[in-house]
TIVEXNU-755984 format. One record per atom (N, C-alpha, C): residue in three letters; x, y, z. Coordinates in steps of 0.001 Angstrom, whole numbers, padded with zeros to 6 digits, always signed. Layout:
N
ALAXYZ
...
//
This chain:
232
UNK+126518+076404+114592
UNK+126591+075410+113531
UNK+125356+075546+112627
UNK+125611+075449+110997
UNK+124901+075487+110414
UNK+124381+074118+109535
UNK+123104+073333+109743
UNK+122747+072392+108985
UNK+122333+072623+107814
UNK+122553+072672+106600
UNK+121356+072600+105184
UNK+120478+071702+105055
UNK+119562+071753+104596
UNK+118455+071117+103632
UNK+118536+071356+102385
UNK+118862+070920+101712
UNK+118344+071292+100477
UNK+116943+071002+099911
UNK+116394+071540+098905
UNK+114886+071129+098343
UNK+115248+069992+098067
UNK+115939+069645+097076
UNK+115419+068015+096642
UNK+115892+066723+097453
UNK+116148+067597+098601
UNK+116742+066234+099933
UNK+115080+066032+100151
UNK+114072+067038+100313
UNK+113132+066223+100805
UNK+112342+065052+100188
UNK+111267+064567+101457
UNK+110153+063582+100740
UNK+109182+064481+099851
UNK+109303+063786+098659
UNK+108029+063690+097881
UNK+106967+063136+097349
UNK+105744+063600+097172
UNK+104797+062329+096956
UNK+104184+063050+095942
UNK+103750+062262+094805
UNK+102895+063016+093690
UNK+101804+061858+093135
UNK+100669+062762+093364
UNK+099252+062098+092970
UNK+098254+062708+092227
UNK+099172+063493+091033
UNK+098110+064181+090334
UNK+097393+064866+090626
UNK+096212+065074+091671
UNK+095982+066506+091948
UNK+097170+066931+092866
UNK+097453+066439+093802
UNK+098154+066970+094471
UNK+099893+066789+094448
UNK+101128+068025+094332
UNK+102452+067595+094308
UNK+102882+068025+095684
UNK+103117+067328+096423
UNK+104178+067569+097863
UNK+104981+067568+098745
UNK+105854+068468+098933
UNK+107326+067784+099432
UNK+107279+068371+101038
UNK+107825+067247+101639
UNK+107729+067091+102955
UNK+109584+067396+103634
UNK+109301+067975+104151
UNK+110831+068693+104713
UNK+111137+067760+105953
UNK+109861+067536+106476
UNK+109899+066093+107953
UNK+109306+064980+107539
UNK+109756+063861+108147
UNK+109108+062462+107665
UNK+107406+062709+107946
UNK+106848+062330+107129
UNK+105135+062593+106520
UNK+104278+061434+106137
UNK+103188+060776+106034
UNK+102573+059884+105605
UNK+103582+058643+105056
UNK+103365+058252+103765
UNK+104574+057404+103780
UNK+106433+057806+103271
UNK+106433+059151+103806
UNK+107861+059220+103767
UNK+108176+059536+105023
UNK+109343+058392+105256
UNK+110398+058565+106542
UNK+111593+058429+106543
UNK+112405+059264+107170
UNK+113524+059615+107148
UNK+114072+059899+108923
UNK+114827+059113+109779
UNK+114788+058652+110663
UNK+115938+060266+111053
UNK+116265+060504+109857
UNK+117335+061743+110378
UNK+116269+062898+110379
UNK+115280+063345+110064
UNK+114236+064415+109766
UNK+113174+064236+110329
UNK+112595+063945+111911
UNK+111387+063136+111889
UNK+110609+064566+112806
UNK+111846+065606+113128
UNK+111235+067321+113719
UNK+112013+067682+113977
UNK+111929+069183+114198
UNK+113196+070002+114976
UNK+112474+071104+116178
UNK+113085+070108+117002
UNK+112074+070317+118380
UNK+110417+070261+118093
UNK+109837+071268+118306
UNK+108681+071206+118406
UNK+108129+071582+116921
UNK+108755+071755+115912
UNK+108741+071960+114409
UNK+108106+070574+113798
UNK+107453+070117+113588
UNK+106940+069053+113037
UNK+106924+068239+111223
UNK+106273+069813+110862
UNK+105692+069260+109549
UNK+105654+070721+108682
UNK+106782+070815+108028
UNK+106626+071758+106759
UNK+106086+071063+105257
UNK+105351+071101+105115
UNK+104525+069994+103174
UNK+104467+071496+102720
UNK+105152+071237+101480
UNK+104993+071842+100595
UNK+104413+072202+099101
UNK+102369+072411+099313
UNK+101946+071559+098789
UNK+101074+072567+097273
UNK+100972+071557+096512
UNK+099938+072165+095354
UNK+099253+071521+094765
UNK+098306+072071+094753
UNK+097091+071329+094239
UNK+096170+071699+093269
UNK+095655+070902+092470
UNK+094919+071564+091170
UNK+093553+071902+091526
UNK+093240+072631+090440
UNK+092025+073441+090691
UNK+091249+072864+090966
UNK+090143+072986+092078
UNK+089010+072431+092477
UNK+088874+071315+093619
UNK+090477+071270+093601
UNK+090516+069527+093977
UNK+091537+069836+095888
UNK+091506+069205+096799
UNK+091591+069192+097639
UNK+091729+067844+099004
UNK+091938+067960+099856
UNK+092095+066997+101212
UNK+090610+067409+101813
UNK+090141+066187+101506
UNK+088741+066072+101819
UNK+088399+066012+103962
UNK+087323+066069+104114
UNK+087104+066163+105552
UNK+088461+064804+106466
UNK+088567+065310+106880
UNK+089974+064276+107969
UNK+090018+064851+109568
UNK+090728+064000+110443
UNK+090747+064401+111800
UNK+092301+064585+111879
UNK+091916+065268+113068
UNK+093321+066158+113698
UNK+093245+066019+115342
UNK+094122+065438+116135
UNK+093939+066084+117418
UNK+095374+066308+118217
UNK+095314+067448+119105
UNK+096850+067779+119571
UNK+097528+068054+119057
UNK+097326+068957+118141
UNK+098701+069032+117115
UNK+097836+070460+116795
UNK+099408+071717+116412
UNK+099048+072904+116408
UNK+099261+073480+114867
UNK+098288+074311+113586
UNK+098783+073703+112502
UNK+098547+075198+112045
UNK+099076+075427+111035
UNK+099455+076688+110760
UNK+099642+075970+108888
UNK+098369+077217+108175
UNK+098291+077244+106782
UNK+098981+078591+106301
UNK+100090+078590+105127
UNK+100706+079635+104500
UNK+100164+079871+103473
UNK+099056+080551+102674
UNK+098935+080683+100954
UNK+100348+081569+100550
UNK+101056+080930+099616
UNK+101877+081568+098518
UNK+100968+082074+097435
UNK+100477+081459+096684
UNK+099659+081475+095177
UNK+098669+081149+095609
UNK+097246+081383+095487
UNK+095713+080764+094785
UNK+095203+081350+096338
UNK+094209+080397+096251
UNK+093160+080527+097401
UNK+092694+079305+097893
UNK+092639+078970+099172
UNK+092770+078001+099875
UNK+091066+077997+100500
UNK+090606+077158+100192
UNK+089272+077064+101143
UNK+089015+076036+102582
UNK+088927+076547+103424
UNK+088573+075577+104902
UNK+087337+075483+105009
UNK+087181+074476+105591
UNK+086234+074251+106120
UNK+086017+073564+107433
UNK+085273+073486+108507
UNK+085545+072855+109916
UNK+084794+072287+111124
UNK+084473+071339+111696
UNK+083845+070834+112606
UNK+083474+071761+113231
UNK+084227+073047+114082
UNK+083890+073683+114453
UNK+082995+075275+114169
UNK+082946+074584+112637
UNK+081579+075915+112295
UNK+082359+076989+111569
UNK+083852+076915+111116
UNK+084485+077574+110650
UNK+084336+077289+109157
UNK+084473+077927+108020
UNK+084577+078584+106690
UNK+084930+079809+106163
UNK+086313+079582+105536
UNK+086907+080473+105204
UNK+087265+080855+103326
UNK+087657+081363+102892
UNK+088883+081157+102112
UNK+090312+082088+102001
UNK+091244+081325+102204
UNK+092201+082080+102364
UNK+093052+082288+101843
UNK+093992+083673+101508
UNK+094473+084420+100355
UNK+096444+084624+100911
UNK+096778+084655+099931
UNK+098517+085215+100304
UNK+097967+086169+101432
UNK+099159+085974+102441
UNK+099450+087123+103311
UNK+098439+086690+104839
UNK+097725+085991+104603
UNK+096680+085466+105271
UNK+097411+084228+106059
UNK+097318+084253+107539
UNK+097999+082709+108390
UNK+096833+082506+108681
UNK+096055+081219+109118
UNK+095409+080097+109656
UNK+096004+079364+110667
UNK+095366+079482+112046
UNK+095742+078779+113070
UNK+094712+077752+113168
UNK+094741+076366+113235
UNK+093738+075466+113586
UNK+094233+074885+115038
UNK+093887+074751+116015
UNK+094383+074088+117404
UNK+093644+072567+117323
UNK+093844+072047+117365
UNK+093650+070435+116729
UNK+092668+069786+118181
UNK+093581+070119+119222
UNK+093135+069962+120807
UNK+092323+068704+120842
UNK+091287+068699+121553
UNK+090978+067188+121504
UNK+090073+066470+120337
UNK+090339+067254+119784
UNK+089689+066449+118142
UNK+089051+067534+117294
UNK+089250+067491+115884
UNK+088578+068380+114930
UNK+088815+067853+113595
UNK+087735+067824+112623
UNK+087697+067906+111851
UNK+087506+068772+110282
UNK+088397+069154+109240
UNK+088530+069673+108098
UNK+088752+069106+107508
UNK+088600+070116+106226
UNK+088813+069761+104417
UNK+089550+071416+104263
UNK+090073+071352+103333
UNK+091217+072064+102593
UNK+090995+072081+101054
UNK+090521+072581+099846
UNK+090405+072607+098637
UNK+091134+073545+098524
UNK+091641+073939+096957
UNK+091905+074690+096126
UNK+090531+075672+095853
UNK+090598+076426+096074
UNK+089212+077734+095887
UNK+088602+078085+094567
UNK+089555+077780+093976
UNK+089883+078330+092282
UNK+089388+077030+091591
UNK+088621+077493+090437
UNK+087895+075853+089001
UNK+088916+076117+087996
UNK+089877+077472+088033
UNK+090973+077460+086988
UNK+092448+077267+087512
UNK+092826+078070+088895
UNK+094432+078321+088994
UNK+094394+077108+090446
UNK+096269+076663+090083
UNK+096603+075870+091116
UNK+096619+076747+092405
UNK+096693+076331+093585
UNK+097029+076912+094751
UNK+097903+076710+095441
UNK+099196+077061+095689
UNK+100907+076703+096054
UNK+100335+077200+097471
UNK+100430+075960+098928
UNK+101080+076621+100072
UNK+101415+075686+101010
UNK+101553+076345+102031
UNK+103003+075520+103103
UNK+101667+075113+104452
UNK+101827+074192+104650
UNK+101035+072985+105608
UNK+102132+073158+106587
UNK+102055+073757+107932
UNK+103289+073710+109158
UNK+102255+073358+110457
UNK+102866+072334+111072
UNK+102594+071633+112583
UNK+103671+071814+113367
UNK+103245+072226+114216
UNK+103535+072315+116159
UNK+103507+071383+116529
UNK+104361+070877+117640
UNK+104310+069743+118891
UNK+103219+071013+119642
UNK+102344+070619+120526
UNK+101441+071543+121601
UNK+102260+071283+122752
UNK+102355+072335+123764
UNK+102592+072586+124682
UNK+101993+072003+125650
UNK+100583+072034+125169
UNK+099697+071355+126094
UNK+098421+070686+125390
UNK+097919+069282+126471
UNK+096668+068356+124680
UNK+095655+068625+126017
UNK+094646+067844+125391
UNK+093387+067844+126288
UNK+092520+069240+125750
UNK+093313+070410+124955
UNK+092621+071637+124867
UNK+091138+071472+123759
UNK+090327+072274+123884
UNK+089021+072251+123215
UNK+089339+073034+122024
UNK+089066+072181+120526
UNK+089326+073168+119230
UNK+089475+074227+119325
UNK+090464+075020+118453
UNK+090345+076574+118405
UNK+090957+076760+116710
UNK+090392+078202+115922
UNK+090951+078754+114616
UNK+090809+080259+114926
UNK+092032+080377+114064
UNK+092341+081814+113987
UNK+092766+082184+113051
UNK+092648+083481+112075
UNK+092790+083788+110997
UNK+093618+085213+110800
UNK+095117+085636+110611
UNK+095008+086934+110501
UNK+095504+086973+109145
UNK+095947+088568+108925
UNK+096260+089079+107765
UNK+097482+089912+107553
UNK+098292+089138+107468
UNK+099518+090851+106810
UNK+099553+090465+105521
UNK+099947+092192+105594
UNK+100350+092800+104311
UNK+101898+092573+103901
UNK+102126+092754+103010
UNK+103689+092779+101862
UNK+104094+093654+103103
UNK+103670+095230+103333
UNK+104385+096236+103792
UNK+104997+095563+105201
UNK+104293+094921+105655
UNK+104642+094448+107490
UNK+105922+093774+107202
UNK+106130+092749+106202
UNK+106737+091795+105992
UNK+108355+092387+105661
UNK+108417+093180+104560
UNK+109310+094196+103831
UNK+110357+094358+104301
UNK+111568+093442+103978
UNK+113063+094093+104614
UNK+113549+093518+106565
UNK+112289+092721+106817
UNK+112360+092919+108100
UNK+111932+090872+108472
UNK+111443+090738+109757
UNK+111184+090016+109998
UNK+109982+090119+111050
UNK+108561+090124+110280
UNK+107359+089925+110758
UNK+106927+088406+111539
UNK+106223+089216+112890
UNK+106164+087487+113887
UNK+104947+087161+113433
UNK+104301+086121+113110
UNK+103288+086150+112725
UNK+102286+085107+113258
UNK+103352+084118+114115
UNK+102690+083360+114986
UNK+103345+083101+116928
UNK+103086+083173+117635
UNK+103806+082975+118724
UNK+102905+082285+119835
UNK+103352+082168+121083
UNK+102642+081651+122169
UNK+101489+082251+123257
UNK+102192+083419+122952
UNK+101207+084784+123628
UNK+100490+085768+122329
UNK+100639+085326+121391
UNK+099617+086662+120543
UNK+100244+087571+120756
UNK+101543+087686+120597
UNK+102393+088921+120444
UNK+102109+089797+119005
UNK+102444+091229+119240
UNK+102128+092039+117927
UNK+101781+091950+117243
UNK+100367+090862+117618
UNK+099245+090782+116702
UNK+099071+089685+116323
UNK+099910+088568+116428
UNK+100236+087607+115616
UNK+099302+086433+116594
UNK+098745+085072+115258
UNK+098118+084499+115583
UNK+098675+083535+116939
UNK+097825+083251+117894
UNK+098207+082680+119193
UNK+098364+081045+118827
UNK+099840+080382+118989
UNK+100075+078795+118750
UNK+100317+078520+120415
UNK+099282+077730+120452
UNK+099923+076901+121667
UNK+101040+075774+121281
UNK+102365+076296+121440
UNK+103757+075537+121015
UNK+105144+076811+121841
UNK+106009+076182+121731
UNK+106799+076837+122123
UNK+107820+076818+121028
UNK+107322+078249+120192
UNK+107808+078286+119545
UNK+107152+079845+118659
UNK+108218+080940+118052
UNK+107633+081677+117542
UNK+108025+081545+116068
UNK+107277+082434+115085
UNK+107025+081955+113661
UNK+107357+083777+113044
UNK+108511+083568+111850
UNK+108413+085254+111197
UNK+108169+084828+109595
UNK+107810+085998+109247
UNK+107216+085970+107981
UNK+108590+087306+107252
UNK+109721+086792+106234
UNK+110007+088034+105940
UNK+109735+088131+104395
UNK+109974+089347+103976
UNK+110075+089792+102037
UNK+111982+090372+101981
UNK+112522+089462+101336
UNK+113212+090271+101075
UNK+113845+090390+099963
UNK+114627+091879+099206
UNK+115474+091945+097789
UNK+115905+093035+098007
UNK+117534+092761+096856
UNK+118174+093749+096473
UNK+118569+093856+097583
UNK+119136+095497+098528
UNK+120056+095722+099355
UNK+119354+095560+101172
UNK+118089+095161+100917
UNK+117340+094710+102263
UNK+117814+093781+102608
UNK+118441+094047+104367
UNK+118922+092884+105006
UNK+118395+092584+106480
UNK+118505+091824+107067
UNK+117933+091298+108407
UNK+118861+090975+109402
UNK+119109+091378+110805
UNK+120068+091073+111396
UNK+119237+090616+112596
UNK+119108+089277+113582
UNK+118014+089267+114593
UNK+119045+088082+115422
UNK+119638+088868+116603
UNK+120015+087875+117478
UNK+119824+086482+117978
UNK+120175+085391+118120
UNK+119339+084200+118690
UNK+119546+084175+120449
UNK+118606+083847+121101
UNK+118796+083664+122079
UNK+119463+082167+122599
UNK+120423+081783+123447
UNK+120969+081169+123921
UNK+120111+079886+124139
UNK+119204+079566+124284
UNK+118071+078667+124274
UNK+117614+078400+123130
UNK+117622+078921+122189
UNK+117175+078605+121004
UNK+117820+077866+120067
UNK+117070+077331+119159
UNK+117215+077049+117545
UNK+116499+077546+116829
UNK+117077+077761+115581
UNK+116283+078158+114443
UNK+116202+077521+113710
UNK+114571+077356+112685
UNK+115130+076598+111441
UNK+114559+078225+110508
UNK+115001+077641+109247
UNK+114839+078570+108038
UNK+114230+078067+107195
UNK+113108+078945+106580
UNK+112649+077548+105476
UNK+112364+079150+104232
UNK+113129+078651+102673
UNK+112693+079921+101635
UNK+111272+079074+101243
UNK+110382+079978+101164
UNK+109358+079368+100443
UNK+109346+080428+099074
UNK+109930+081002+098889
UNK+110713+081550+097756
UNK+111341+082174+097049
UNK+111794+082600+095952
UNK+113773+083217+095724
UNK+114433+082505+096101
UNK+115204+083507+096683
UNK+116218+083059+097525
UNK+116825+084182+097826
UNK+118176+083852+098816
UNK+118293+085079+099819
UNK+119855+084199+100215
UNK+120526+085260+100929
UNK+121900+084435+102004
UNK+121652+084714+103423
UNK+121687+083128+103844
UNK+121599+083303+105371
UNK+122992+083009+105907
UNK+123961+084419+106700
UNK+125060+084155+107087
UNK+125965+083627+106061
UNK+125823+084096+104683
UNK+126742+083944+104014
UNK+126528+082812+103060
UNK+125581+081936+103359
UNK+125459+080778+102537
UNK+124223+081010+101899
UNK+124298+080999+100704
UNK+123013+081051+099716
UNK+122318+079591+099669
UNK+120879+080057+100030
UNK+119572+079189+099482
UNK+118665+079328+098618
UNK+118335+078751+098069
UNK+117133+079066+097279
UNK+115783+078569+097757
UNK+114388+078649+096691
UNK+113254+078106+097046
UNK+112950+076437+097679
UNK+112576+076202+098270
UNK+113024+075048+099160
UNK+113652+074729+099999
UNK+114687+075483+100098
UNK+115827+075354+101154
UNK+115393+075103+102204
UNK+116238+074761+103494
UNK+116254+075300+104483
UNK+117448+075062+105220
UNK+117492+075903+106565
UNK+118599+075673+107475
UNK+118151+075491+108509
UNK+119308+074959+109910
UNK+119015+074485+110626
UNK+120065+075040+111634
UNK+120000+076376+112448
UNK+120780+076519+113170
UNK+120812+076260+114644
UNK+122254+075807+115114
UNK+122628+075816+116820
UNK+123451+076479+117104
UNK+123675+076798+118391
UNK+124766+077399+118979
UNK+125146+078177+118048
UNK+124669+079037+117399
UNK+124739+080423+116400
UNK+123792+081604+117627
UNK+124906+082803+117394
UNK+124275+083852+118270
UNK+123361+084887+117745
UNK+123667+084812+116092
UNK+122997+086326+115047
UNK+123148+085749+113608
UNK+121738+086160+113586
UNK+121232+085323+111955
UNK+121045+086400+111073
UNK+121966+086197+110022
UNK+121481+087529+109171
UNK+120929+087068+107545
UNK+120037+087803+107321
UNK+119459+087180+105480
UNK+119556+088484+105321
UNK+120607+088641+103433
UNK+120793+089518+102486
UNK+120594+089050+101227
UNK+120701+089583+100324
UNK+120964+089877+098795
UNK+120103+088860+098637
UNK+118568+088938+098818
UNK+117425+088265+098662
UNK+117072+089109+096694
UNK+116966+087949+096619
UNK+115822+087826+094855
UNK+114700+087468+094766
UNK+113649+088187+095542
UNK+112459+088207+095431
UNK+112488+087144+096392
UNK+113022+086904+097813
UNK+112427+086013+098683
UNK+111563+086466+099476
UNK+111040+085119+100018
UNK+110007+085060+100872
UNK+110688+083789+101663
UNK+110704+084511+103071
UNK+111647+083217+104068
UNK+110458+083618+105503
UNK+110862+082498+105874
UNK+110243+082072+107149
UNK+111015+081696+108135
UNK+110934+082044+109318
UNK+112101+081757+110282
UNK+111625+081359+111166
UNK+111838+080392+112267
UNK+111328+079606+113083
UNK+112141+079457+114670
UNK+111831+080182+115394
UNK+112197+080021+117118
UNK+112229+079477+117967
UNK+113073+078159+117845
UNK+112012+076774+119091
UNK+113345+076831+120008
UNK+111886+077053+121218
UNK+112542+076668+122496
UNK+113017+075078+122645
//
């Protein structure tokens, strides 16, 4: 079975520096039908103007994963971390028993477009942790790159969640065919183009929500960029 989302089903909140749409119920938007999917929490879909940013705040138990699309993202962190981070670049923060960041826009001229994603943890009580990797376009290309999982599989940043994370590119006659396992769900989220998953076209925003589906396939992508999601 296939669920849609559409983009403008989600919550949105707009405050001038910042525009953001929330795919799960978020600060003050709730939606009693959207509140996670399984251990999937929190896709915000966010942008923010130059300079301007989510000032120092706390986090604990909760597993959080930063996407740059556009600009450059700057961290900063209780735990002694400073970064800035670029397309192609994931950010793991492990929230564990308490931590504090800030998040700016990097840039005094260009906005910075990216995707804010939370984990349920597997396990709380854990002591802060960040992790930073890097793919390239090429990893991504035609295929479906893991880019976050439970074990630090093929490189990919380590989430304590049960749950693995792909990064794909796809257009034109590049297609994806990736079995689901019997235990699973998937969600789908375009963070942009668009592409057909199993026949049904989405665009930027989208997403899907599959069950009891055995093989997920994305084709005749227009410059997408999709994300696919594995929860046990």
């Amino acid at each position: 079975m296939m669920e849609l989302r559409r983009a403008e089903e989600r919550g949105h909140a707009e405050h001038g520096w910042l525009d953001s749409w929330h795919s799960f119920s978020f600060a003050d938007y709730y939606d009693p039908a959207h509140t996670q999917f399984r251990v999937l929490r929190v896709i915000n879909e966010d942008r923010v103007e130059p300079s301007q940013g989510f000032g120092m705040h706390s986090h604990r138990d909760m597993e959080i994963i930063s996407y740059v699309l556009e600009g450059t993202l700057a961290h900063k962190d209780s735990m002694g971390n400073g970064s800035v981070i670029h397309p192609g670049s994931i950010q793991r923060m492990t929230a564990g028993t308490g931590v504090q960041h800030n998040e700016f826009n990097g840039s005094s001229s260009a906005q910075v477009h990216f995707l804010q994603i939370w984990f349920m943890p597997n396990v709380t009580g854990i002591p802060p942790g960040y992790e930073e990797k890097y793919f390239d376009d090429a990893e991504k290309r035609g295929t479906l790159r893991l880019v976050a999982s439970p074990d630090g599989a093929e490189g990919s940043v380590r989430i304590h969640a049960d749950a693995k994370m792909f990064a794909g590119l796809l257009d034109a006659a590049e297609r994806v065919e990736r079995t689901i396992a019997k235990d699973c769900l998937v969600y789908i989220h375009v963070a942009r183009g668009s592409v057909s998953l199993n026949g049904t076209r989405l665009h930027e925003g989208d997403a899907a929500m599959l069950t009891d589906e055995s093989l997920l396939v994305l084709d005749q992508g227009e410059k997408a960029e999709v994300l696919v999601f594995e929860l046990k």
